[in-house]
N, C-alpha and C positions, 0 to 999 in steps of 0.2 A: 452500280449499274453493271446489268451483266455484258463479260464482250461481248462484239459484234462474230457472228460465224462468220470464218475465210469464205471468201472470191470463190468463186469455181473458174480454173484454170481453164475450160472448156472453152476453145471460141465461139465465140455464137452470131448469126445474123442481125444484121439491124433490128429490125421484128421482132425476135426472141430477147434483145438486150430492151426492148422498150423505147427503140428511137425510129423503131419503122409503121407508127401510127398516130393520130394526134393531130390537131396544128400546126405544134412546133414539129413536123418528122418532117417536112418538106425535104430538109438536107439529105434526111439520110434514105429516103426513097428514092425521088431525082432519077429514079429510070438506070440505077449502078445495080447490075445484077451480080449477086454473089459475092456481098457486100458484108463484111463479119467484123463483130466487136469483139474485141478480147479487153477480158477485165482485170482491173489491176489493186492492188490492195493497196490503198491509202490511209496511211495515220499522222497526225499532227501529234507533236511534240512541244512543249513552253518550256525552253534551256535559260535558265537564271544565270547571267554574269555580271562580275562587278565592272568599276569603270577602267577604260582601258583598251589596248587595242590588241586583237585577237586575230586567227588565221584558222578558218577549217575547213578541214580537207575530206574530200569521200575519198578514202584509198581505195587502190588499184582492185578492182573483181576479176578474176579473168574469164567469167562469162559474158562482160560488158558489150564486148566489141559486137557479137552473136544478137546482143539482148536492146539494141538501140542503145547502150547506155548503161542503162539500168541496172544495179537500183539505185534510181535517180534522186537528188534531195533538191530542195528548194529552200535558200534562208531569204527570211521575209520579216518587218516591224509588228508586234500584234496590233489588233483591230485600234488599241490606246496606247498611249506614250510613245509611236514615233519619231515625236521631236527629241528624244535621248539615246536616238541610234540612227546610226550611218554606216549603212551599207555598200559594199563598193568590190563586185566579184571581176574576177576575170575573165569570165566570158561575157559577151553584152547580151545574151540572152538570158543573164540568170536562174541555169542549170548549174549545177553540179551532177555533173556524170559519174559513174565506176570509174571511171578510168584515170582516177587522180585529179579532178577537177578541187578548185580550192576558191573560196572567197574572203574577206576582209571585213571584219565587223568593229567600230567604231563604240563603244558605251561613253556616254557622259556624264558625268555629275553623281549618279548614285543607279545601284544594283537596277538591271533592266532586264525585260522577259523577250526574249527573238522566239521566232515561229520556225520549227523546224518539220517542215511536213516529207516527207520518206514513201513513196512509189515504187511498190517491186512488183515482180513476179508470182503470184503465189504459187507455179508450177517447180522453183527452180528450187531445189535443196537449200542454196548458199546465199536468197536473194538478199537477205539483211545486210545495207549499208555498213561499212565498218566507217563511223565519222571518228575522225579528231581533232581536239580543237587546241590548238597552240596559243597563249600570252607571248605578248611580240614585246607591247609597253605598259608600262602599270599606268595607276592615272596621275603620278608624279610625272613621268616622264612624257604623257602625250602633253597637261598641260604646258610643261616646259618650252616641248617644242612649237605648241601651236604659240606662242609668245616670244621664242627667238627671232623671229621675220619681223615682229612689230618693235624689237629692241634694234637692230640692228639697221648702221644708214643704207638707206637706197643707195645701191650703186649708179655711176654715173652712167648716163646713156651713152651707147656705143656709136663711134661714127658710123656713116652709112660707107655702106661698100658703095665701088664705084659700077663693078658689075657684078653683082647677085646670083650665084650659080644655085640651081634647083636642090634642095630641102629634100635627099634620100632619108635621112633620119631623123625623128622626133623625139623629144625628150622634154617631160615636165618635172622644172624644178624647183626647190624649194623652194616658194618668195618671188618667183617669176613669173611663171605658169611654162605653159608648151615655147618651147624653143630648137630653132632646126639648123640644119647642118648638112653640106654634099659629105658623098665618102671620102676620108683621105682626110677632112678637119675636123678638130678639136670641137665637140661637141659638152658647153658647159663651162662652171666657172672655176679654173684649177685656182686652189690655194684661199676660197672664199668659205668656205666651210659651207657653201649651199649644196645640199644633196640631191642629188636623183631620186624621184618617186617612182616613174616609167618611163618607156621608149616604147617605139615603133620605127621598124625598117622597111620599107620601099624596096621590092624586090626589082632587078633593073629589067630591063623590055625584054618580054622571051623566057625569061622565068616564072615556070607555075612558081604561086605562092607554098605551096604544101612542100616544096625543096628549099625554101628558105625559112627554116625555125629558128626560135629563137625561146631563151629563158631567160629568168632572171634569180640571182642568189638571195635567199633570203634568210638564210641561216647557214652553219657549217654545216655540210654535205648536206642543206634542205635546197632544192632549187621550184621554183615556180612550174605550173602546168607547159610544155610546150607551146606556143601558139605559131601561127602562120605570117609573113611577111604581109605587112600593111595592118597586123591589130595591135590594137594597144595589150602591154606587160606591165602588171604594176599598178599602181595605184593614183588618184587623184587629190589632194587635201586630205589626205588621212595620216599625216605625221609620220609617213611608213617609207624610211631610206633603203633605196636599194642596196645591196652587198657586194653585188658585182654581176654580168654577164655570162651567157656561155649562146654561141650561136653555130647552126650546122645545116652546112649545105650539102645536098644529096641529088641524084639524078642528074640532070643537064645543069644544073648550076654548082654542080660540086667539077662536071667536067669541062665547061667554059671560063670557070675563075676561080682564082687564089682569094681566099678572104685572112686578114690578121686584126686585131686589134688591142688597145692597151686601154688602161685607165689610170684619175690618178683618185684617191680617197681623202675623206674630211682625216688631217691629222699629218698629211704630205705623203704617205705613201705611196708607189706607185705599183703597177702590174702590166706585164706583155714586153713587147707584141707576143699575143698567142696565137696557135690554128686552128683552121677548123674544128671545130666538136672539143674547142677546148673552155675551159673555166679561166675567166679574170676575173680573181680576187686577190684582197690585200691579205697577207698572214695574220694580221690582227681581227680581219673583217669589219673593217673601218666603212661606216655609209662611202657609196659611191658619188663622186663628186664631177667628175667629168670623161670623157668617154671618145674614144677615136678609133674607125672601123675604115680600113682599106679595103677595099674591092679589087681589084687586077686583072686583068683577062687574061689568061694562061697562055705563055709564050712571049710578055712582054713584063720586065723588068719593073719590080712596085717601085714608085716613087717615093721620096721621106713627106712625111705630113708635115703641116705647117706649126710651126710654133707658134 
């Protein structure tokens, strides 16, 4: 089949793209004068992988930030055999941007086909996506793990507190699901070998979210996309442990509070207290097991966390 000829870079009017006549052009008439489509060059891609769990990333463009994004990717199940793949990206609007965006793919049981369709610019020299895709676990080891939760006894239920202080952080982990925590306590089961999948942090009253980042480790020197205070980092039921944290606070909330925090890892290791814009991990990079984030208001003396 011969290619398709490239996009014309040209913007053009509703009208001139085909969306300013017709039935269906109601939208793009609507009475918006001076109203222009710019066209984009779409290709779908079918990426064969074995079973297993994988990590890919759009690296960094640095025409992105200019270009909306762009060039943007989409990982998706094809039209058959979704039930042998599990998708699970870090953004909830399942983009991968330029700018380092990464998602989480899931293969089960035997070699599967993902949908890799790629959105760029045809005007820009560099638009081609640089994708890469990392092996995280083979399918020995996802099996394993999806099987250690179901060997292992339920732990016993926790008293109830007697007064319940408000849930700043969130964290899903292994065998539990979502569990919370104020700042200042031990978030997690030290010395249980249940890992962290993800978190999410609760920026406190008065801080934009965009000053409170956060990451997560998930290889040496590989760390997870930045996100913003209040999304989730990380993963849900994908067998996929965290390695450790790094969180940074900037503008009014790097000028209003002190943050520290430590963790401890499957295997007893521990790490921290660290500072701001720093990395807690274990020197082994042992999954992340449990996790403690102080917050402080600048001029007042942190407290010790609770044991």
């Amino acid at each position: 089949m011969a290619a398709p000829a490239p996009a014309s870079a040209r913007a053009k009017t509703a009208t001139e793209a085909g969306l300013g006549s017709g039935p269906g052009a109601a939208g793009a008439q609507g009475g918006i004068s001076g109203a222009q489509i710019q066209e984009l060059k779409v290709t779908g891609h079918l990426m064969t992988l074995p079973p297993g769990l994988f990590c890919i990333i759009n690296e960094i463009n640095v025409g992105a930030a200019r270009n909306n994004g762009m060039p943007g990717v989409r990982i998706s199940p094809p039209p058959a055999g979704a039930q042998n793949v599990e998708i699970s990206g870090f953004r909830g609007d399942g983009w991968l941007s330029a700018e380092g965006d990464a998602t989480l793919v899931r293969i089960r049981k035997q070699p599967t086909q993902i949908l890799v369709t790629i959105y760029q610019l045809p005007s820009e020299p560099d638009a081609a996506p640089r994708l890469q895709v990392r092996q995280l676990l083979g399918a020995t080891d996802v099996d394993a793990s999806e099987a250690a939760p179901a060997l292992r006894a339920a732990p016993p239920a926790p008293a109830p507190a007697p007064a319940a202080r408000a849930a700043n952080i969130m964290a899903h982990i292994q065998s539990r699901g979502d569990v919370g925590a104020p700042f200042g306590e031990w978030l997690g089961e030290r010395g249980s070998t249940n890992w962290i999948e993800g978190f999410a942090i609760e920026a406190p009253e008065g801080v934009a979210p965009a000053n409170f980042t956060y990451q997560a480790v998930l290889g040496r020197g590989w760390l997870s996309p930045w996100v913003e205070a209040g999304q989730y980092c990380g993963s849900r039921g994908m067998a996929l442990p965290l390695l450790g944290l790094r969180i940074r606070l900037g503008g009014e909330a790097a000028e209003q509070y002190e943050i520290s925090y430590s963790a401890t890892f499957v295997g007893g290791a521990k790490a921290g207290p660290v500072g701001n814009d720093e990395t807690c991990e274990a020197d082994t990079l042992a999954p992340l097991e449990a996790i403690q984030i102080t917050l402080t208001p600048r001029g007042r003396k942190a407290g010790r966390g609770r044991k």
